[in-house]
C-alpha positions, -999 to +999 in steps of 0.1 A: -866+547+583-849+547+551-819+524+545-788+532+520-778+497+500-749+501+475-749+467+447-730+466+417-755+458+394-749+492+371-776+487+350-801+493+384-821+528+384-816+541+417-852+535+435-869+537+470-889+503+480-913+513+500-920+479+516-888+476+535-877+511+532-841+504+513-831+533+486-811+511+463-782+535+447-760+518+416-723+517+416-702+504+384-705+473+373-665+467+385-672+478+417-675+457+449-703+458+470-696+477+504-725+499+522-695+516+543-687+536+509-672+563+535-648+541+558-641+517+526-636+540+497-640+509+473-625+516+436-653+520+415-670+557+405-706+555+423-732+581+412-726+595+450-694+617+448-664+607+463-662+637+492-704+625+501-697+615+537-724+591+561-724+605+597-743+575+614-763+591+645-787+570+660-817+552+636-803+583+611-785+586+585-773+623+578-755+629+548-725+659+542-710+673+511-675+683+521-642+696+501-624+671+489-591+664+506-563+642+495-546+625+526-514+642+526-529+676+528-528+681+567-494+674+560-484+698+535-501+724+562-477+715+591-444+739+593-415+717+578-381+725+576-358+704+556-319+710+557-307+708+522-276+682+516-241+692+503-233+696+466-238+671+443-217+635+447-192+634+424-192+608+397-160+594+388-148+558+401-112+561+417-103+536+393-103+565+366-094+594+389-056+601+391-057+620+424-064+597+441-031+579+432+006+587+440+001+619+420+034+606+398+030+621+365+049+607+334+075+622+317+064+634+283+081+610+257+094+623+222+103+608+192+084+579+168+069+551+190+074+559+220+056+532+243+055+542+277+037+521+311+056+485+295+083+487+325+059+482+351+053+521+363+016+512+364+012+543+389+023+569+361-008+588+348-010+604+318-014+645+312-046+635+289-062+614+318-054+640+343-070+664+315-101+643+310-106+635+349-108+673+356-129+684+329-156+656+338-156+666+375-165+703+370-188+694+346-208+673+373-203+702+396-220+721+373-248+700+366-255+695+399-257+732+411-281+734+383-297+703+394-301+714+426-318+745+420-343+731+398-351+707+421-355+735+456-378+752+432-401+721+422-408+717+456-438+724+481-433+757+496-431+737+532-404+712+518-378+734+502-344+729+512-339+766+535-309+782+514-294+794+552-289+756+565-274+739+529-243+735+540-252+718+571-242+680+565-271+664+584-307+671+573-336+678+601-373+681+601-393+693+623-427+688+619-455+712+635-492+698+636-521+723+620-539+742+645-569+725+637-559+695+659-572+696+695-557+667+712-564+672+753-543+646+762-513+657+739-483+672+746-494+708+724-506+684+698-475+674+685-461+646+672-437+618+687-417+597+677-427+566+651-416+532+659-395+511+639-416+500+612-405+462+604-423+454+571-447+470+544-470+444+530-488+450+500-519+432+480-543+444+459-572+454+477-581+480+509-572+459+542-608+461+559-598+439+586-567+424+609-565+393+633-537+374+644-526+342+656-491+326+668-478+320+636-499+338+607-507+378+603-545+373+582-560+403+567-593+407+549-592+430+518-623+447+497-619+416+470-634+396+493-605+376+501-579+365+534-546+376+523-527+351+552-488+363+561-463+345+584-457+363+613-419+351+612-408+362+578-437+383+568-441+361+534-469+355+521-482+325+527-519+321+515-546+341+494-586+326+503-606+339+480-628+336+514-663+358+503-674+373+475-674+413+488-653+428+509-640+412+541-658+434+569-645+413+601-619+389+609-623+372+647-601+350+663-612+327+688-596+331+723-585+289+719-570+298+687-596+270+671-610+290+649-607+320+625-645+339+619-650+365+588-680+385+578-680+403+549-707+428+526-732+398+526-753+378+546-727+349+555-702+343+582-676+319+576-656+299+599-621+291+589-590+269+607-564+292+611-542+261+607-551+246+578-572+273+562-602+247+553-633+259+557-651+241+583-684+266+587-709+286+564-734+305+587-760+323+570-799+340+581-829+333+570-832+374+569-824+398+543-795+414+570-772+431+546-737+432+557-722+417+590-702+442+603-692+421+637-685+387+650-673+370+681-675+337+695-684+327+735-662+296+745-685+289+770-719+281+750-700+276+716-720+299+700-710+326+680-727+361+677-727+383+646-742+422+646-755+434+607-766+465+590-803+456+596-794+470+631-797+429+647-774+407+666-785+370+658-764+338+665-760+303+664-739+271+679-715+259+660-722+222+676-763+229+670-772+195+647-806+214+643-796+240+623-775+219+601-787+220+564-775+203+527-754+229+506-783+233+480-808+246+513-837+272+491-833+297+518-794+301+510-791+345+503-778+326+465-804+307+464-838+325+476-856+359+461-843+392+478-874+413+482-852+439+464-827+430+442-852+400+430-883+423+429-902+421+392-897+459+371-929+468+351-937+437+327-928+412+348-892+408+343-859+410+365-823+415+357-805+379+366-780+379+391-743+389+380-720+357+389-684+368+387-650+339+376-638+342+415-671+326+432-660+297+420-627+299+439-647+302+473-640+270+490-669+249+501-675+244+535-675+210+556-706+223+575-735+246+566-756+262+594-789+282+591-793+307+617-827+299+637-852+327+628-859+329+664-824+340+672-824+371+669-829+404+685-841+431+663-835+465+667-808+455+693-790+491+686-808+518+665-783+522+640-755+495+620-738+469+650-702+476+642-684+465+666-692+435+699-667+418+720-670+390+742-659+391+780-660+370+810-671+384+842-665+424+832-695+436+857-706+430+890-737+424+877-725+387+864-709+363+882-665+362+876-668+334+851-694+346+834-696+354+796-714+388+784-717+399+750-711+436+746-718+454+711-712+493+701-736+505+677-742+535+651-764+549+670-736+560+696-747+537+727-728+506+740-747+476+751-742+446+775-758+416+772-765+385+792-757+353+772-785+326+779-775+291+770-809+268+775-821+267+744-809+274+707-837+300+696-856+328+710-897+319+709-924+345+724-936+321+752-899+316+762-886+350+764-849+338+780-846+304+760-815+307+743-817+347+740-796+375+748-808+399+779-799+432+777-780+443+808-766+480+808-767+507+782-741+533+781-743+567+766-765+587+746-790+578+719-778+601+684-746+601+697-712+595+679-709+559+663-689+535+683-666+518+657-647+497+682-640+486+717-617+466+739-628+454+775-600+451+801-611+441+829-642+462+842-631+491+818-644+495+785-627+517+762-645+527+731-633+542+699-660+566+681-662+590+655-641+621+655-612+609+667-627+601+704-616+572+731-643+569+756-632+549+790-663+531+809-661+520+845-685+492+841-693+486+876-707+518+881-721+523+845-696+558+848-677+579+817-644+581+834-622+595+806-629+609+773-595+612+753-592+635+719-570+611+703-577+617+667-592+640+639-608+609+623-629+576+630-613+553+656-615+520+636-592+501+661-584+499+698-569+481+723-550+476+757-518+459+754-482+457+766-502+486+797-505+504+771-534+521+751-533+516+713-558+531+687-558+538+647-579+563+630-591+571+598-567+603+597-542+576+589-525+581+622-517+555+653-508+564+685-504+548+723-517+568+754-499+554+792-530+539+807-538+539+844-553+507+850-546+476+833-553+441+843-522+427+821-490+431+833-471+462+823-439+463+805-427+494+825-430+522+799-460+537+820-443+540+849-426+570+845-457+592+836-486+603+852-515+585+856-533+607+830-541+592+798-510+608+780-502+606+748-468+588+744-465+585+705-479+593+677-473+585+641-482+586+608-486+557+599-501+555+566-508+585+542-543+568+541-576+555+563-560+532+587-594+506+583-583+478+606-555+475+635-540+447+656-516+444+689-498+411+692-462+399+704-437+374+687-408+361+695-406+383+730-414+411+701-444+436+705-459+443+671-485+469+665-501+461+629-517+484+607-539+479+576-559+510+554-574+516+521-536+520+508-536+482+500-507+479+528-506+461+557-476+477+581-458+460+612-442+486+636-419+474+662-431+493+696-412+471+722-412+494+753-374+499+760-352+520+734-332+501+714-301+518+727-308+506+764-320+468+757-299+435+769-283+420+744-307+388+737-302+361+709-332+350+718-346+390+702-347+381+665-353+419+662-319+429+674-302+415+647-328+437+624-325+467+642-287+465+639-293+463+604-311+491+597-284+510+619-260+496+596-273+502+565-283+543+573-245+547+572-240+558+535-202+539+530-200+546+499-162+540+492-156+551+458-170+587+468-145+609+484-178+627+500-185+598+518-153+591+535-166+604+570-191+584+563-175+554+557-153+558+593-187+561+613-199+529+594-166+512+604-165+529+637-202+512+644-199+479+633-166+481+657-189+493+685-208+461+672-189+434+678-172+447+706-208+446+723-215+414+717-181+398+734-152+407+705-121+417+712-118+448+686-091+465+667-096+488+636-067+481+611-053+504+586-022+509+561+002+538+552-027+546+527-056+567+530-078+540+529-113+528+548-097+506+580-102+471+582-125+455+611-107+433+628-130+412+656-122+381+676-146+357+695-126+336+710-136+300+719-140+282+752-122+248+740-087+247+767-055+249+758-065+276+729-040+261+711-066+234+705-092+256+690-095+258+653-096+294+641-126+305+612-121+336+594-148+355+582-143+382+555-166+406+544-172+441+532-192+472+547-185+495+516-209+494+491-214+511+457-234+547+450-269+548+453-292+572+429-309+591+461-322+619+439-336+599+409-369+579+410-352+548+406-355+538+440-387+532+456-378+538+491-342+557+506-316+534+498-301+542+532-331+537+552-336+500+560-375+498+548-391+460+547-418+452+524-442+424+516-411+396+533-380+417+522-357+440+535-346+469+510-316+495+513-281+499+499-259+471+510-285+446+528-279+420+503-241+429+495-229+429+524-243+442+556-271+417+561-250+387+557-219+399+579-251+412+605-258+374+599-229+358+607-222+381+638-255+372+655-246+338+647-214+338+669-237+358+692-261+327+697-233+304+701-213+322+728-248+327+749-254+289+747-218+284+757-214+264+726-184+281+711-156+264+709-135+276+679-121+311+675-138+331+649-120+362+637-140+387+615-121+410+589-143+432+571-131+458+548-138+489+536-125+489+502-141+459+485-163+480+458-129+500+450-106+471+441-099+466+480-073+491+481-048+486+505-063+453+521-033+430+512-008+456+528-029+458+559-034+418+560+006+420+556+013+443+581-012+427+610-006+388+604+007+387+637-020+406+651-047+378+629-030+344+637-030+311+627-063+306+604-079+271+594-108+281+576-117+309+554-154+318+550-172+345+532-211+352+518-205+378+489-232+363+460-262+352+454-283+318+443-282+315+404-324+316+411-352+326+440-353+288+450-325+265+452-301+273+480-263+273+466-231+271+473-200+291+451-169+269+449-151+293+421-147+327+411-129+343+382-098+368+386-095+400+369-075+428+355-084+461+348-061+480+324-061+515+310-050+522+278-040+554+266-027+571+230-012+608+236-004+634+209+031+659+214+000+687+195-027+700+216-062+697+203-065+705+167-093+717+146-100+690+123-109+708+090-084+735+098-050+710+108-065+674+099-044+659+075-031+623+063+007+638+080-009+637+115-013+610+135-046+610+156-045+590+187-080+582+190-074+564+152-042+547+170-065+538+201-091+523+181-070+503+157-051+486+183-077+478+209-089+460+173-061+435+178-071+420+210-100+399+200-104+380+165-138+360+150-163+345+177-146+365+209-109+345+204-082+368+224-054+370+202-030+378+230-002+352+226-001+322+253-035+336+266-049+304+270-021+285+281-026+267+314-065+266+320-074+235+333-096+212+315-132+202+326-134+168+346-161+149+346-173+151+381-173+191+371-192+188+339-221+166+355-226+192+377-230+216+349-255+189+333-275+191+369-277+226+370-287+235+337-314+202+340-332+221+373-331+257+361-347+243+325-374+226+347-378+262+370-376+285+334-384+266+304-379+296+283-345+296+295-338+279+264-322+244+251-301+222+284-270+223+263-276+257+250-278+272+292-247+244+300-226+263+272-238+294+284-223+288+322-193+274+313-186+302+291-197+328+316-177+304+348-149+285+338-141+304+303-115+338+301-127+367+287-119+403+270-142+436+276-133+469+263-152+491+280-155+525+270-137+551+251-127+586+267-110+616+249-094+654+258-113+688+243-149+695+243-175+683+220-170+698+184-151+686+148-120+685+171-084+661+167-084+653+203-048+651+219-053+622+242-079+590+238-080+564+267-097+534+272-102+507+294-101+472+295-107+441+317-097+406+317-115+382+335-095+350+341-097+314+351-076+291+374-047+282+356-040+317+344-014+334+366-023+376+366+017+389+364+019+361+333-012+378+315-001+413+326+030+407+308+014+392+280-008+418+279+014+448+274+044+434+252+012+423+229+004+461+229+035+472+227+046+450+198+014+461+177+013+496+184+052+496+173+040+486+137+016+518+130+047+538+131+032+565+150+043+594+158+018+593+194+032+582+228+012+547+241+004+544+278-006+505+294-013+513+331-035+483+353-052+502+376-067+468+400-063+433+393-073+398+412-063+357+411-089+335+402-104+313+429-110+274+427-121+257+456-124+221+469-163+209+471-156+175+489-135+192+518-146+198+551-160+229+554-177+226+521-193+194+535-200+210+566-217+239+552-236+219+525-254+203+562-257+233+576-276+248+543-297+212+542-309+215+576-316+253+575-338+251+543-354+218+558-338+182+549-308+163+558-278+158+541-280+122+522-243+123+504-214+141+503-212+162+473-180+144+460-171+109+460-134+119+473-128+105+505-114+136+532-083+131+545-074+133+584-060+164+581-090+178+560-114+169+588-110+176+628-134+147+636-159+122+619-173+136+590-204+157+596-225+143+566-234+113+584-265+095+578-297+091+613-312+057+607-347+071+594-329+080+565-302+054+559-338+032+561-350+057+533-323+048+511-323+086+496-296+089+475-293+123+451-265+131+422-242+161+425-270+188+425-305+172+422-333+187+449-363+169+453-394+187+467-417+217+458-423+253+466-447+269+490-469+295+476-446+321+486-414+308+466-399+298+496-386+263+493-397+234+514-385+205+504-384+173+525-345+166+510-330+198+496-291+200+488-276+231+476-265+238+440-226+239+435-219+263+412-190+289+398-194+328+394-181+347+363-172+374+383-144+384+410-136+389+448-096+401+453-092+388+484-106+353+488-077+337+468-055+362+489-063+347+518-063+315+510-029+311+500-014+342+527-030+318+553-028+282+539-059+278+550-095+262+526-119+288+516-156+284+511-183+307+502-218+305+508-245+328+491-269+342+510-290+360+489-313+355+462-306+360+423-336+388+424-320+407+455-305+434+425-271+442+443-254+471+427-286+482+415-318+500+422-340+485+450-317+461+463-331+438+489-330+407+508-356+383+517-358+380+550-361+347+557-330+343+538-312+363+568-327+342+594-317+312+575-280+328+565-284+331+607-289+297+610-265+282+588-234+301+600-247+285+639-241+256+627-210+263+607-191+280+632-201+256+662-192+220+640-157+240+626 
């Protein structure tokens, strides 16, 4: 029998040893060592092509040559047939569109300087803007017609748009299998619905292997290492450089004790799963290979490993006889391989290859040498890939009984007895500490069995081809042989009464099982008792290598890893979402309404979209209104997005005793580039990856309004609500929220009485220190315009000195605004900013202080302190850009525009600076002598917003933020002492004796603790940042003065979550924190 061994020594001649029967076949030098080249597909370019495929059938090895196919292939065979969207969005902001005004056009002015727009018509549009607007629109029309054909005939003939559908709104797919697929137990084949898929993980190696425990998700990859994940946030939370090849096996004890992992050498590894210390190295005195299988019997505390040399040895953990020093000669490092070792002609050998990353291997606490005695050769005539441990699964035994059962290459399925008198096996002692075989099943040069699962006295058994056999172990019967896939089975299992598997096709899929000795969760009840196949998915366009089952947080998870370098989590909970209970205690509901939330494209600055942004509103209405509000949709005489108006009310009596929180926020967000490559996932489809949620609006701000909402959700099912909170989310926020004053206005009655206002529209000024925003700047946004009484001239054929050309007019007095180092020279501008106070400026100090300790190239403290205070507390000028009538060409065009914005500071009323604004204009352009027409028209403006860090909701939030991300407040954040009418009861801030023992006292913004490995902060005292925004939300300062009521805002996002751009995202255990916060919040306001 001849043996295949893959190394990556390339400088090896390939060679037959004739002693032991190993043909020894090089690989490159960067490759890692894996003898399952097939399943494993390892990076590196052996000498064996890449299609050269093992079929493992009995002691054999038979080897096949076949076509190359990439993964996506069966795909691109199946019958797809894609609806093609609408025309191309249009591109032009409302704020430069003059339809979408009053339609008021200005009376053409004559005569020498005429300035028109200085009387405050600011809803008079100019012909030339109406002109340019127009012109720009059917040019995007244009190009996208032309984009869109280019792109239908780019694509694969089975996904391009069908010309007869196009004008259909909603695109469809329907997805037909090949023919090739045979699936008995499927409905025709075809394929069902995909769960929810929660989170994409990614690392940088193949994900051989899954286990999981209560709090971690661990995964062994082909560089050898245990990439560890939290099962709550799906961060990652640990990388073990745990072996030095790949990591074959991953084996959770049933105790959760210990963690077991086996890997493309001779050693098994025991791990806690707690602390990740490595408290065992198990290795053989025997040249095994790799150890494809491990499990570990409770009963004996021994733990069994199967290997490629075709023999299941073991050892007890607990065994002081087989304990041995670190530096032991018969270590696989240490000792001669008969092999690899073995002497070329001349008497010399190539040294071993020792790579930087062996040294990273942990050592272990304990080393144990595997008795040479125990062992049973030959125990299956081909590789033992897969063995499971089971208590009582056979007559046979006795109920409490421990067997050992083990699937092999050479297609049969073995049970063994598990003997626990003695530690080895000798020859005059044939039961002493052994294994005795009890049962075989199936057929010698059968399929492989690549994994199993024992429920009870069933066996199920995944093999090659895509088969699930079912055993009846008490009477040694084949019940049920299910056609599940077209490729290996590498994972299966019984769960939730239902049947689970993964296959090398890169598909999942769950049957209804008949039997099961866990509880079902009801799905199954509705179907036959056949074996019928109730979904499946693609799940990865790869070789699904490894597969898990497990439940969280009342959650069922199905977890995926392949040779993709992903590990995916799909949320397969039995019920639909639609037809669940309403549970605070489901983590996932607040996800799943996410994800609803986010597919609704309200894009508000997009006529196109305006159906879209009803059905947004119109769902988050449906929202609230489920979870207890009392729900109205608000609107003005415009033809504007409504406003979402929800009330929980509280259960304090009288309820006029109840303080009343208003929450604003905004489900509009800005355009998303679907068609360019920008994005790495559909904006509108909520996707999470590697501990992040992605899609348009899940930062800014769907995910914290989704937040907050749950939030009152959790209080109201405690019975722990005793305020009133009122939501108002708008639709207009991203388009200068049009028309929300005038609805506000016209619906106070309707609103009420308010005593706090609260809102999460930002982000932390890093990925680390929580925050909290305690001042925004205002703005204006102004359009300035020049018009000519000529049409567009030819400029060599009518230029002259006697004509006045407005973009020359345009560009000389937008000159006049700003003088040397940025000064505005608008008269008065600067009149009535308040000055810096000291308590203000040592927060500046602290903030610049920890973000120079985070970034040290961030630059000089004093030069980043400058830096925010210009960019928080400073006003500032920005033309932006420059637009003008006529095509492209040597042409004198009769209208330039441009626009401007303003961004002010407290003390800087917006009617003042308007004023100032335009009689500065007017009074400049007046001197040129012109004979053009000037046009000053402010298309959206906002107040600046200066809030109160030492009043009571500020204090109560900065708790709530210091208890979320883990430590307790120690000081307020200003020395001012509330007033009674600040605060309804004692302040919140107060000190528990452990730490009023501590003494822990912190200035303004200090933080005192580290980072996890993940960049998730876990500090033992942590208070948040208070900083100031350079940029502007209209209605905060709105509301605070319409209502008389204290506004804070809290941040709930990090500074990386790329709002308003490409691949925006939210951590997510930034939304379970935001969650958090706003519990606390809402139930101490």
């Amino acid at each position: 029998m001849t043996e295949i061994c893959y190394c990556d020594k390339g400088e090896h001649q390939a060679k037959l040893n004739g002693s032991n029967g190993v043909l020894h076949i090089p690989c490159s030098p960067k490759s890692s060592t894996s003898s399952l080249t097939a399943s494993l597909e390892t990076p590196s370019q052996p000498i064996i092509p890449k299609n050269f495929v093992w079929r493992l059938q009995g002691g054999r090895r038979a080897s096949s040559s076949t076509a190359s196919t990439e993964p996506d292939q069966a795909d691109a065979m199946a019958a797809v047939d894609v609806v093609a969207k609408g025309p191309i969005d249009g591109v032009l902001r409302d704020s430069f569109d003059p339809w979408n005004r009053h339609n008021k056009r200005r009376q053409e002015g004559g005569g020498k300087g005429n300035v028109n727009g200085c009387d405050g018509n600011d809803d008079e549009v100019c012909k030339g803007c109406i002109k340019i607007s127009r012109a720009r629109a059917s040019k995007a029309l244009r190009d996208g017609k032309r984009a869109g054909s280019h792109e239908s005939s780019t694509l694969p003939t089975a996904a391009r748009p069908n010309p007869a559908n196009s004008t259909k709104p909603n695109p469809t797919v329907t997805v037909t299998m090949p023919g090739t697929l045979q699936h008995s137990e499927l409905d025709d084949g075809g394929l069902k619905t995909a769960p929810d898929q929660l989170q994409e993980l990614k690392h940088d190696g193949s994900v051989l292997s899954i286990a999981v425990s209560s709090e971690y998700i661990f995964t062994g990859t082909s560089k050898g290492q245990i990439v560890v994940w939290s099962l709550g946030t799906y961060q990652l939370v640990r990388t073990i450089q745990a072996h030095k090849r790949s990591v074959l096996c991953l084996f959770l004890s049933q105790d959760g004790k210990y963690l077991f992992s086996t890997a493309c050498e001779p050693i098994i590894n025991v791990w806690c799963p707690k602390t990740f210390t490595r408290l065992y190295e198990i290795y053989s005195t025997y040249d095994v290979g790799d150890v494809f299988s491990v499990v570990y019997s409770p009963q004996n505390e021994t733990v069994y490993f199967g290997t490629q040399t075709q023999y299941i040895q073991w050892v007890g953990l607990k065994d002081e006889d087989r304990k041995v020093s670190h530096d032991s000669a018969n270590h696989p490092d240490r000792r001669q391989h008969k092999f690899f070792d073995s002497r070329a002609v001349g008497g010399t050998s190539t040294p071993r290859r020792t790579e930087d990353y062996y040294s990273l291997i942990p050592r272990a606490e304990t080393v144990l040498e595997v008795d040479p005695y125990a062992i049973e050769k030959y125990a299956h005539y081909g590789w033992v890939f897969c063995m499971q441990i089971a208590k009582g699964p056979t007559v046979l035994v006795d109920d409490d009984e421990e067997v050992l059962i083990s699937g092999g290459g050479d297609g049969t399925i073995k049970l063994w007895r598990l003997n626990d008198k003695g530690p080895g096996y000798h020859e005059d002692e044939d039961t002493k500490g052994s294994i005795q075989e009890l049962m075989v099943l199936g057929e010698d040069d059968a399929e492989s069995v690549m994994s199993l699962f024992v429920d009870g006295s069933f066996l199920y058994a995944g093999k090659l081809g895509g088969i699930i056999e079912l055993w009846d172990l008490d009477t040694k019967q084949r019940l049920r042989v299910i056609h599940a896939h077209t490729g290996n089975i590498n994972a299966v299992g019984l769960r939730f009464g239902l049947l689970w598997s993964a296959s090398t096709d890169g598909f999942a899929s769950k049957h209804s099982a008949a039997h099961t000795t866990e509880e079902s969760n009801g799905t199954s009840q509705n179907v036959s008792q056949r074996y019928q196949c109730l979904s499946r998915w693609k799940a990865h366009n790869a070789k699904i290598l490894s597969a898990a089952v497990a439940t969280y947080q009342n959650n069922q998870l199905f977890i995926t890893g392949a040779n993709d370098n992903t590990v995916r989590i799909w949320h397969v909970n039995g019920a639909p979402a639609e037809t669940e209970e309403v549970d605070g205690e489901h983590e996932d509901m607040m996800i799943r309404s996410l994800r609803q939330f986010v597919s609704y494209k309200t894009v508000s600055s997009r006529p196109e979209f305006t159906e879209d942004c009803r059905k947004g509103a119109t769902f988050l209405g449906s929202l609230f209104k489920r979870l207890g509000a009392q729900v109205e949709m608000l609107s003005s005489d415009g033809p504007h997005n409504p406003v979402v108006f929800a009330k929980f009310s509280g259960k304090l009596e009288p309820a006029e005793k109840r303080k009343r929180v208003l929450f604003y926020g905004h489900y509009d967000v800005v355009p998303a580039d679907m068609a360019g490559e920008n994005w790495k996932t559909d904006p509108f489809k909520l996707v999470g990856q590697n501990g992040y949620l992605y899609g348009r609006g899940v930062s800014d701000n769907k995910g914290p309004i989704i937040a907050a909402l749950y939030a009152v959700s959790d209080l109201l099912q405690a019975k722990a609500l005793d305020s009133d909170i009122i939501f108002l989310i708008e639709g207009e926020e991203e388009s200068g929220s049009r028309g929300f004053e005038e609805t506000i206005l016209k619906h106070k009655d309707l609103i009420g009485h308010i005593d706090y206002v609260l809102l999460a529209n930002s982000y932390w000024l890093d990925d680390e220190v929580p925050c909290l925003t305690y001042g925004l700047r205002g703005v204006l946004h102004a359009t300035v315009c020049v018009d000519s009484k000529h049409p567009d001239l030819h400029s060599g054929v009518d230029g002259s000195n006697m004509i006045s050309e407005p973009l020359t007019d345009l560009t000389l007095l937008l000159g006049k605004l700003k003088g040397p180092r940025n000064k505005v020279n608008i008269p008065g501008f600067y009149d009535g900013i308040l000055p810096i106070t000291e308590e203000e400026e040592l927060r500046y100090d602290d903030i610049a202080s920890i973000l120079i300790k985070r970034n040290p190239t961030a630059g000089p403290v004093d030069a980043l302190k400058r830096s925010l205070m210009a960019r928080w507390r400073e006003p500032n000028l920005t033309i932006h850009r420059y637009n003008v009538s006529g095509p492209d060409g040597s042409l004198i065009s009769s209208h330039a525009t441009a626009n401007v914005s303003i961004r002010l500071v407290p003390g800087q009323e917006v009617e003042e600076i308007i004023s100032k604004l335009k009689s500065f204009l007017k009074t400049e352009y007046e001197k040129f002598d012109s004979d053009n027409t000037l046009t000053v028209r402010i298309d959206n403006k906002a107040e600046p917003w200066l809030g109160v860090p030492g009043n009571y909701i500020f204090r109560t939030l900065e708790e709530a933020v210091m208890r979320a991300w883990g430590g307790s407040s120690s000081s307020s954040p200003s020395t001012s002492t509330p007033s009674d009418t600040d605060s309804p009861s004692s302040p919140s801030s107060s000190l528990s004796d452990n730490e009023k023992a501590n003494g822990v006292t912190l200035p303004p913004n200090a933080t005192n603790g580290e980072t996890t490995s993940t960049g998730a902060a876990a500090p033992k005292t942590r208070k948040p940042l208070y900083i100031r925004e350079g940029g502007s939300i209209p209605p905060i300062r709105f509301l605070e003065k319409e209502f008389n009521a204290p506004a804070a805002h809290l941040p709930c996002g990090q500074a990386s979550d790329s709002a308003h751009l490409h691949n925006e995202r939210l951590r997510l255990v930034n939304l379970q924190k935001s969650r958090e916060i706003f519990t606390t919040v809402f139930r101490k306001l």
